[in-house]
N, C-alpha and C positions, 0 to 999 in steps of 0.2 A: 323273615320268611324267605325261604328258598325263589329261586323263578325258573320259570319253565327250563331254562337253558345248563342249571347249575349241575355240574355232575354229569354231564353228558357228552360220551367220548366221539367223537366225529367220526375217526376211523373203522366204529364198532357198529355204529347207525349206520353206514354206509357201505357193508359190505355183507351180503349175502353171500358165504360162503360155507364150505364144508370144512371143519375141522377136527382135528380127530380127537379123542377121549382117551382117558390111560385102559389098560387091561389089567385088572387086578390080580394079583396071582403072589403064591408063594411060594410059586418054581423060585430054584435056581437059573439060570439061565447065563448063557458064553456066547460071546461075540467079540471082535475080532476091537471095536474101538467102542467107548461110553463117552458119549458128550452130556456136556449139563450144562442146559441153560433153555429159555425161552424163547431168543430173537432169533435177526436175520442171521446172526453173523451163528450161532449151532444150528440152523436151518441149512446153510448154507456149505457150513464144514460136514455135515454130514449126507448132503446130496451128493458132491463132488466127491468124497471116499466111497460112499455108495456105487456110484456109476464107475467108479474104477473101479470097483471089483471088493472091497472093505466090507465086512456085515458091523452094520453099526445100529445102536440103539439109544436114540434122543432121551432124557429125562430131566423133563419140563416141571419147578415147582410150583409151577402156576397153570391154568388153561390159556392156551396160546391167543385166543382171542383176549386175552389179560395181560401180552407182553404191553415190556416198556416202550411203546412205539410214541416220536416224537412227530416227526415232519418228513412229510414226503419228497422232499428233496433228495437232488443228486450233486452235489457240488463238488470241481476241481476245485475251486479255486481257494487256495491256502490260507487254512484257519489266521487270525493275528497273534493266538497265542504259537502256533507255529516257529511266529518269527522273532519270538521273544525267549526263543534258547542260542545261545552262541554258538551250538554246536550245527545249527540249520542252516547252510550258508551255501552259497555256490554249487556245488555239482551234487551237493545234501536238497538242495532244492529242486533242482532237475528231477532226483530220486523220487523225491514225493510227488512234486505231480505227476511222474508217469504212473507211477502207482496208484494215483484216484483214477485217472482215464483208464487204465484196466480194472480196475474196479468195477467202472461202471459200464465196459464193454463185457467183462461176467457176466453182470444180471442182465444185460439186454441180451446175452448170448443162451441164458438158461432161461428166459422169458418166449426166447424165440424155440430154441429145442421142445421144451415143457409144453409151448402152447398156454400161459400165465395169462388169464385177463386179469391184467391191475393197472388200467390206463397209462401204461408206460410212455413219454413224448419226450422231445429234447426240446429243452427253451433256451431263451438267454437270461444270462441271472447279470442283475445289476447290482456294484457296489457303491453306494453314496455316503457323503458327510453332510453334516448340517449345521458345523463351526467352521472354525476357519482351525482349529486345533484338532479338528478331523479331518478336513483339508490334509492338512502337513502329513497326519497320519496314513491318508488314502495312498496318499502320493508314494509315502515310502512302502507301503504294502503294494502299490500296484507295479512299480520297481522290480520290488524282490521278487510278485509272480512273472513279471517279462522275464527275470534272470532266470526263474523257474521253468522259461518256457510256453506259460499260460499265456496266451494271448488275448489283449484289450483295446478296447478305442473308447477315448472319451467322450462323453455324449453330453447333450441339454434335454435330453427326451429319456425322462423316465415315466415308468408306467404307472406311479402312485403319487398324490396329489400331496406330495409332502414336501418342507423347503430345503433345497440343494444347494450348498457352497458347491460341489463340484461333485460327478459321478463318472463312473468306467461302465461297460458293459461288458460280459464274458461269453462268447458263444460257445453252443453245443454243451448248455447243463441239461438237469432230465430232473424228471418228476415223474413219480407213480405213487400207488395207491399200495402205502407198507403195510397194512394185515392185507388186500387181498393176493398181496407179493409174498407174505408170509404164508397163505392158506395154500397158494398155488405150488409154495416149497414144499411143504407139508406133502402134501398131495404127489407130488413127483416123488420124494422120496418113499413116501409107502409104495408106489409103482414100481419102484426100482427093489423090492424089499426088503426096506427100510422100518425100521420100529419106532413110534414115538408114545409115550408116558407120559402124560400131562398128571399136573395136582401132587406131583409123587415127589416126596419130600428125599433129600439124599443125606442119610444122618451118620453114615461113616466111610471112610476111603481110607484103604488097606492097602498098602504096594510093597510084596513079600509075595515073589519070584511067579509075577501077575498082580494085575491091580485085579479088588475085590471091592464094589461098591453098593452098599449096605442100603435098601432105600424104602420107602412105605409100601412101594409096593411088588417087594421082591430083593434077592439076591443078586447082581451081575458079577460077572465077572468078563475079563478082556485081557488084550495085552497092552492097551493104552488106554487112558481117559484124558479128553480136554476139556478144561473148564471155561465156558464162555459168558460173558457180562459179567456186569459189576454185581454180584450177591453175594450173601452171606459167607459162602465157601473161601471167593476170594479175601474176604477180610483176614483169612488166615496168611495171606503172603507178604514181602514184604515191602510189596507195592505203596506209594502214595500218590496225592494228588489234590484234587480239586473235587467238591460234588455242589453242581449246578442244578436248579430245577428248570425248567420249560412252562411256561405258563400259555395255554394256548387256547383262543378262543376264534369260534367259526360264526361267519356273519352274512346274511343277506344285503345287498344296498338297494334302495329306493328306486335306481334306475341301470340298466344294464350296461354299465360303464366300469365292467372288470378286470384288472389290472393283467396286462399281459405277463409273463416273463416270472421270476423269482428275485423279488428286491430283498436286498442288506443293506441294513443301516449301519454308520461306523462306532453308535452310540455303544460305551459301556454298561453291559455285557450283550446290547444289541436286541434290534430288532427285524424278522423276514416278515416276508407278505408274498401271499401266492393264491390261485383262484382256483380252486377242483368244480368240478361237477358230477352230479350223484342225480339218478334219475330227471333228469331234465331241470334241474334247477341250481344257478351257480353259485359258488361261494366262496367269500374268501378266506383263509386261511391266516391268521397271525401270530404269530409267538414273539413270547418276550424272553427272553433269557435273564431269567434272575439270579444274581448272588447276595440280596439283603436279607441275614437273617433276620432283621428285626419285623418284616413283612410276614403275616401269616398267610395261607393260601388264599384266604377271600378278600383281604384287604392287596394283594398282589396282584388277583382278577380285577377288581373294583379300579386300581391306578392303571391297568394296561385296557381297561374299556374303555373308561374317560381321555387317554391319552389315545386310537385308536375314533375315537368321535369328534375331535379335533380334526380329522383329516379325509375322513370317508363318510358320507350320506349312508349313515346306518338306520334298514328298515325294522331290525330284528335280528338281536343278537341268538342265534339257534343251540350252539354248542361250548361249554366250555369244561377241559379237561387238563391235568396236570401230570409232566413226568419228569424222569431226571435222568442226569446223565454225567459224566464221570470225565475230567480232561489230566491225564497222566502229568507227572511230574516234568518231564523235558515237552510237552503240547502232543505225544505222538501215540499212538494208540500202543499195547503191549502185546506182540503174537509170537509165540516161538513155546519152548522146552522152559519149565518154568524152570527157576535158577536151582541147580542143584538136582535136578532129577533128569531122568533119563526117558521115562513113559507118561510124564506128566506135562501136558501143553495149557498156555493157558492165552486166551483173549481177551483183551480187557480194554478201559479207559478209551471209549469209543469214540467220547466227545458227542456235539452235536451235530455232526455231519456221520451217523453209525451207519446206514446202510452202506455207503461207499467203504470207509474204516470197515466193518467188520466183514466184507465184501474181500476186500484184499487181506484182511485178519485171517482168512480161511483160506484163501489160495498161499499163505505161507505157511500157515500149519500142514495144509494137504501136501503142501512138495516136500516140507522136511520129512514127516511119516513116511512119503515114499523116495526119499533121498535123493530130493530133485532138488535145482537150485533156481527159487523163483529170482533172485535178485535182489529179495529188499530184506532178506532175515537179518541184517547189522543192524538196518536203520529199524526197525521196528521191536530188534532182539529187547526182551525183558530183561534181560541180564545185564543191559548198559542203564537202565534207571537203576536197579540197585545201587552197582557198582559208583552211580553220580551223585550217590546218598539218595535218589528217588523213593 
């Protein structure tokens, strides 16, 4: 028998917002770029060409209040599978972290322009072990972030009541609330006028002298389409990687003793903990990050509740919902020209840090389209995971 909590997505219960609906129609219709996808990172690529001056039009297969949304975190600080390509090293490091902190200076700078309430703050995120063979591993990750530039101090004060061989603290991460960040993208870009399609399925792409994209509801055409998240479309590239799920559950505690900050665990494949508040009442936030297939999704809630009750004075588990998400062949997200074409861009392998990733995902597709040079199209270029057998 189900329980109150089963199936119930946090970010969806907690955000009154306005979102928009597709417009049916069997026009034709032309505009200047077609993105496809549902999240931040075609929310995002399409505000920034909008506001330059681009006519672009979103087409969402899902209703947006239906994106893949994980965790509302904002993190620098350098995934592990990051640093488990040889190719990520030294002045490859420096690269990427600057790249998350513009990242996350974008959405606080389109939060600030826009006027976005999606409870945007900067916290400190903590990363701990709870072996001594995490230990080893902290240490060499918190290394390669100093050489990265990211800055830590190691503490005995963490904010969650869980056991610590040894922990860093990371200042100046951020947390906001990703659908009503997503609703408030939305919203800005129809202001700026912008088009979005929700539900509208995209069942052909034609690129023969203009891209032509064939969809449920309607004809487009443009002179560029980017493809963004990990969907059906992409499976046509010849991208690989990893596909993770997120198991995430939201919990009331007994007593008003909520963990400050955004903790990481060093455990394989890891666990966050974070505390939102929604109408006067706080919560915390946990995700597991699962790779066992042999686990189905109830029996994967059921190990991360019991594991999760061990450590926090739980009064009432309220929410729990499930998403996934995609870590590229070399750890790095994919943004550029997809390989081989000239009008086709593509975004992908966001990982579980995608608002930040698909954040700077869009400031390098937007500078290439307008033949600007953000800085980071090598490290992120698509066309070096092929080339690495990716």
């Amino acid at each position: 028998m189900k329980t109150e909590s089963e199936f119930r997505n946090f970010w969806k219960d907690t955000a009154e917002t306005h979102l928009p609906t597709t417009i049916q129609t069997n026009d034709s219709i032309k505009k200047d770029i077609i993105i496809i996808g549902s999240g931040i990172a075609a929310l995002t690529t399409a505000l920034v060409l909008q506001q330059e001056g681009k006519h672009c039009i979103v087409v969402s297969p899902v209703n947006l209040a239906d994106a893949n949304l994980k965790t509302g975190n904002l993190t620098t600080i350098p995934g592990i599978q990051n640093f488990q390509s040889k190719n990520i090293t030294g002045s490859t490091l420096q690269l990427l972290a600057k790249s998350k902190r513009e990242a996350i200076d974008l959405v606080e700078g389109l939060i600030n322009k826009y006027n976005i309430d999606c409870d945007f703050r900067y916290l400190t995120g903590y990363l701990f072990a709870q072996t001594d063979s995490q230990a080893t591993l902290l240490e060499q990750t918190e290394a390669m972030a100093t050489e990265a530039g990211v800055i830590s101090t190691e503490t005995n004060n963490l904010p969650v009541s869980l056991p610590s061989k040894k922990a860093y603290r990371f200042d100046f991460q951020a947390q906001l609330h990703p659908l009503k960040y997503l609703a408030g993208l939305a919203t800005a870009f129809e202001s700026e006028g912008g088009i979005i399609w929700t539900g509208c399925s995209v069942t052909k792409v034609e690129d023969n002298s203009g891209i032509t994209v064939h969809t449920s509801s309607g004809m487009l055409h443009a002179q560029q389409v980017i493809y963004t998240g990990d969907d059906s479309h992409l499976n046509k590239t010849p991208f690989k990687g990893i596909n993770r799920c997120c198991y995430n559950i939201a919990f009331v505690l007994k007593e008003d003793l909520y963990p400050e900050g955004i903790s990481y665990d060093m455990s394989a494949p890891g666990h966050s903990f974070s505390t939102f508040a929604a109408d006067g009442q706080k919560y915390v936030v946990a995700t597991g990050f699962e790779n066992n297939d042999n686990l189905n999704g109830q029996a994967a809630f059921s190990e991360l509740e019991k594991y999760l009750r061990n450590f926090f004075n739980i009064e009432r588990v309220t929410h729990k919902w499930m998403s996934e998400y995609h870590i590229g062949a070399n750890g790095l997200p994919n943004a550029g020209r997809m390989p081989g074409q000239k009008d086709i861009y593509v975004i992908s392998a966001l990982g579980n840090n995608a608002i930040v990733n698909g954040s700077i995902a869009a400031k390098i597709v937007c500078s290439l389209i307008y033949n600007k040079h953000s800085g980071y199209e090598e490290l992120y270029n698509p066309r070096a995971v092929v080339q690495n057998g990716g």
